[in-house]
C-alpha positions in Angstrom: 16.1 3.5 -13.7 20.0 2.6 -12.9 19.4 1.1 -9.8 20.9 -2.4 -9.5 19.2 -3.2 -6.4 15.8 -2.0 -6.1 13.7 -1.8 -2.3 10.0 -3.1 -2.4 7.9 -3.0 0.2 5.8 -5.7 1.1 2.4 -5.1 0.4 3.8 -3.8 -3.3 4.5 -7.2 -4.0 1.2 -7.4 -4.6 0.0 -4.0 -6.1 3.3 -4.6 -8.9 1.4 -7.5 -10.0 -2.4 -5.5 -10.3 -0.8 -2.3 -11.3 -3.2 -1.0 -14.3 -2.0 3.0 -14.8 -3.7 4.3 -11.7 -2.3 5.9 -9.0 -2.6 8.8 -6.6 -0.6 10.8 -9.1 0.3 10.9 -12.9 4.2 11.7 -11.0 3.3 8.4 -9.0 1.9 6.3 -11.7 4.8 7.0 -13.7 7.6 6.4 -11.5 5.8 3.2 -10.0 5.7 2.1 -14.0 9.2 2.3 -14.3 10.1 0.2 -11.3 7.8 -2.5 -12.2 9.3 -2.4 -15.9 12.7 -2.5 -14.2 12.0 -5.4 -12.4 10.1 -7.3 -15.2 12.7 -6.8 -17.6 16.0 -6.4 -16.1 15.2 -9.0 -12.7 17.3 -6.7 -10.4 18.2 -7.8 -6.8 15.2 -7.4 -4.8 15.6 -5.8 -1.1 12.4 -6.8 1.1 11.5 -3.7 3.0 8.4 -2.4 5.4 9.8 1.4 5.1 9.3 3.6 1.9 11.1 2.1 -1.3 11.6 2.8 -5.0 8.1 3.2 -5.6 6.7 5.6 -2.8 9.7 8.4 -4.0 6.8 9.9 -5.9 4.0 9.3 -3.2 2.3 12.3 -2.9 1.0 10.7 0.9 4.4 10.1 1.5 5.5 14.0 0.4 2.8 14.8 2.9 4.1 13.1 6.0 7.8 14.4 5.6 6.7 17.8 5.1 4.7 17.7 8.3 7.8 15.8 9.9 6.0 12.3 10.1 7.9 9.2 9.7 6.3 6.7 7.1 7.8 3.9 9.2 6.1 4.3 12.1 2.8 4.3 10.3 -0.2 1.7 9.2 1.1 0.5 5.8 4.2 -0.5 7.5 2.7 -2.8 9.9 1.0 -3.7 7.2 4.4 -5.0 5.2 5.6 -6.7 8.2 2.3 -8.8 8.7 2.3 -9.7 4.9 5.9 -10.3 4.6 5.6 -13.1 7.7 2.7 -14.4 5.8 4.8 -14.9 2.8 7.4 -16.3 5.1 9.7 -13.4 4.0 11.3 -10.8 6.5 12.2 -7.5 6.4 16.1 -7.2 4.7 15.8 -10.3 2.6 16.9 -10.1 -0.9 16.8 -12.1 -3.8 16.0 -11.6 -7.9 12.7 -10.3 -8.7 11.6 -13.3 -10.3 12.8 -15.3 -7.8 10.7 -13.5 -4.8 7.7 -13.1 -7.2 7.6 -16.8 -8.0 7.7 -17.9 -4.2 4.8 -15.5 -3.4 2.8 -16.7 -5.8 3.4 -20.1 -4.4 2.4 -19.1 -0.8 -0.3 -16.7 -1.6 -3.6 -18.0 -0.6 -7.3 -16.1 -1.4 -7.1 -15.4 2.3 -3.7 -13.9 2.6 -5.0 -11.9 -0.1 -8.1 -10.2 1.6 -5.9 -10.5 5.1 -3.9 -7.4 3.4 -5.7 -6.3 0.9 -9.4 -6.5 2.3 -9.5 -2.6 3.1 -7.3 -1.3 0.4 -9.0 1.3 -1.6 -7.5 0.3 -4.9 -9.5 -3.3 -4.1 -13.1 -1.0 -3.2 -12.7 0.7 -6.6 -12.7 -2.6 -8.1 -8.9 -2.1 -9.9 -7.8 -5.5 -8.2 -8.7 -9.3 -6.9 -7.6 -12.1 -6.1 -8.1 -13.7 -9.2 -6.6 -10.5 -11.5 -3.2 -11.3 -9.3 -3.2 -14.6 -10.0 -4.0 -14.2 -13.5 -1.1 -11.6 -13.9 0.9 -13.9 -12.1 0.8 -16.2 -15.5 
């Protein structure tokens, strides 16, 4: 990836940090391994988003809803990123290293923050993620 400055939606700062290989897609699961390797390794700029970012350019749901002319925007997960990013006390825009973000939201996540956007996700139903699996990838 040659990005220097890589867009994360906010409800991805929390998948990034549960992410175990699984995905709607291998095409997905790939690319979304690269940008969390990216921003691991490397600690690129960080650009705060609630819109599609460097991960959802192989979302096959994504694919779906420009082919049918739909804008990803307007949508559920986005209001979803705007209510966690308040949470976090982050806004939509802001920027900062990866590691820098990363270590603030696991200073202001809370259990209940956690179920507040995760609680219906069905990555959490499958049982691929928790509260205590982010926390413990946090470490």
């Amino acid at each position: 990836m040659d990005q220097k400055e890589i867009r994360l939606r906010g409800h991805h700062l929390i998948c990034t940090g549960l992410f175990v290989g699984e995905g709607y897609s291998d095409r997905f699961s790939g690319n979304m391994s690269r940008v969390i390797r990216t921003m691991k390794e490397e600690n690129p700029v960080v650009e705060l988003v609630s819109s599609p970012d460097h991960i959802c350019r192989a979302c096959p749901k994504l694919e779906a809803q420009q082919e049918e002319g739909k804008s990803c925007k307007l949508d559920e997960v986005a209001k979803k990123d705007e209510y966690l990013l308040h949470l976090l006390a982050f806004r939509p825009g802001y920027k900062d290293t990866y590691r820098n973000i990363i270590g603030a939201v696991k200073d202001r996540i809370t259990e209940e923050i956690f179920l507040e956007c995760c609680g219906k996700c069905s990555w959490l139903e499958k049982g691929l993620c928790s509260y205590e699996k982010y926390l413990e990838g946090l470490k």
